[in-house]
C-alpha positions in Angstrom: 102.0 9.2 208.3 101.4 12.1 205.9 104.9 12.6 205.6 105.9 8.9 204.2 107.0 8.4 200.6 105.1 6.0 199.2 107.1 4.9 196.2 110.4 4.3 197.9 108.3 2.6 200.8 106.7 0.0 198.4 110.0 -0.7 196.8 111.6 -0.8 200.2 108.8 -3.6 201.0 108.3 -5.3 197.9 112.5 -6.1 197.2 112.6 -8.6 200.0 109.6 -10.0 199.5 110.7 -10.5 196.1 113.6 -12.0 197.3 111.9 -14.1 199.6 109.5 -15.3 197.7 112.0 -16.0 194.5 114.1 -17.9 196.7 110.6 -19.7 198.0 109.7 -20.8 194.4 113.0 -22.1 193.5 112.8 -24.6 196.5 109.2 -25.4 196.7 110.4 -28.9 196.4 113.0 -28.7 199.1 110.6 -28.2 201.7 108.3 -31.2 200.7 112.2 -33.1 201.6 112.0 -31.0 204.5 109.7 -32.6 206.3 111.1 -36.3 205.6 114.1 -35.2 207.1 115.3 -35.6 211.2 114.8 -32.9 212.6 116.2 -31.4 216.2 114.3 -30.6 219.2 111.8 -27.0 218.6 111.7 -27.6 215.1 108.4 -25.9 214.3 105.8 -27.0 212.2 106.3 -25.9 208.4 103.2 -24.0 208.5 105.7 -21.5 210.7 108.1 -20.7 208.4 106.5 -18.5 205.3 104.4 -17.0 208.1 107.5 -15.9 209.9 109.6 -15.2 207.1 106.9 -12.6 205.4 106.8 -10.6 209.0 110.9 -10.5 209.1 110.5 -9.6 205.2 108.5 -6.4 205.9 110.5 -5.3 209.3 113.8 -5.2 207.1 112.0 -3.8 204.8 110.0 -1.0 207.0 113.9 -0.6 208.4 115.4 0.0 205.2 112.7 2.1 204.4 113.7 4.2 208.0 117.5 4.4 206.4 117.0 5.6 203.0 114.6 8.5 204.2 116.3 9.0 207.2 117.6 12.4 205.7 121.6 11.0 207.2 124.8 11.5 205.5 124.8 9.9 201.9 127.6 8.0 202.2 126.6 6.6 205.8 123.4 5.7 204.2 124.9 4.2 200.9 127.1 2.1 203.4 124.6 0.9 205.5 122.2 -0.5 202.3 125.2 -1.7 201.2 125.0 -4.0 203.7 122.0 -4.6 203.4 121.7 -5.4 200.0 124.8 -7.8 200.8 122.5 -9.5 203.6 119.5 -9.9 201.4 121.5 -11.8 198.7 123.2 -14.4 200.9 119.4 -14.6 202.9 118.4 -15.4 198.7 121.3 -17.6 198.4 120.7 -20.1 201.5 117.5 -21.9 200.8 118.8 -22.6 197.6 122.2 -24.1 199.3 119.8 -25.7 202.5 116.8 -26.9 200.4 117.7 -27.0 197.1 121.3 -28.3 197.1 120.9 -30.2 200.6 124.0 -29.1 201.5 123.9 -28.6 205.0 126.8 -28.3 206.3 127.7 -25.1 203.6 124.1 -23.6 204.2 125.2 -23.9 207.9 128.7 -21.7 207.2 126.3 -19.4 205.1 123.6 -18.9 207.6 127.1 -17.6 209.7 128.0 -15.0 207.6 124.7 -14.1 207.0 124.2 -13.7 210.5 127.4 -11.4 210.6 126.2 -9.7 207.5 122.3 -9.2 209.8 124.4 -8.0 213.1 126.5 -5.7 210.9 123.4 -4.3 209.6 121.6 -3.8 212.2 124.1 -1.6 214.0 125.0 0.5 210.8 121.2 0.7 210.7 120.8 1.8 214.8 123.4 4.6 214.1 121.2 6.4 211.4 118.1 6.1 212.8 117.3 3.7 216.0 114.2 2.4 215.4 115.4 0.8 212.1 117.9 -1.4 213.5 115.4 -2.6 216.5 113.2 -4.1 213.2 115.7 -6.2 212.7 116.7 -7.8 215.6 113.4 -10.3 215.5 115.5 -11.2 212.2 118.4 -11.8 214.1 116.9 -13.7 217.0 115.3 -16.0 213.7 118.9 -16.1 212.0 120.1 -17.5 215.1 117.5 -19.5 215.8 118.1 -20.8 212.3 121.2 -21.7 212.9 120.9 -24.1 215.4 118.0 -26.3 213.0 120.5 -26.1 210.2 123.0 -27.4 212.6 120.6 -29.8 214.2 119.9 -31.1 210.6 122.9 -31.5 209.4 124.3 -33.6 212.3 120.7 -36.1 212.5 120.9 -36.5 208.9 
């Protein structure tokens, strides 16, 4: 632990929880609409989500972390934030699609890509450094889980 740059590990923490909790602010009303809305079978409680969503916030952010200090070839590394910078905006973009624009259908498309744009991540992420690509595979499992209560909602609703 004496070894960790503190700096980068904050900013590689804070950014998507920034993100995150932008994103969470600018649809505070959606998820009051939320819960007036059918919802498919394993829907959790709402209490679940912001407590999930913080954890997944700081394992991609711990992973990212892993990345840019993984002492790996620049351009390797600049590819793989790439990506997941890429990830974190459409991850921004779909509450406002889902909750604020109650499109579900298109948040449903979205939250495909942005499981392409997590898998792709995670793989460019396991081929610099291992351990950073296995923090995001709770975020993928979640994505995917995701995917079928978008789905769910937009087909009860």
């Amino acid at each position: 632990m004496k070894n960790l740059q503190w700096k980068k590990l904050i900013l590689c923490l804070a950014l998507p929880l920034a993100v995150g909790g932008l994103a969470a602010w600018l649809t505070m009303g959606g998820m009051a609409d939320y819960a007036s809305v059918v919802k498919p079978p394993l829907s959790p409680p709402g209490w679940v989500f912001p407590v999930v969503w913080t954890a997944l916030y700081l394992m991609m952010g711990w992973a990212s972390y892993l990345v840019w200090t993984s002492g790996a070839e620049t351009g390797q590394v600049r590819q793989a934030l790439l990506l997941y910078g890429a990830q974190l905006a459409v991850n921004f973009l779909w509450p406002l699609l889902f909750f604020g624009g109650k499109d579900y259908l298109a948040a449903f498309f979205l939250l495909a890509g942005l499981w392409l744009l997590v898998w792709l991540t995670l793989h460019a992420f396991l081929a610099i450094r291992e351990p950073a690509g296995k923090l995001l595979l709770p975020y993928l499992a979640w994505i995917t889980f995701a995917g079928y209560l978008n789905l769910g909602v937009y087909l009860l609703n």
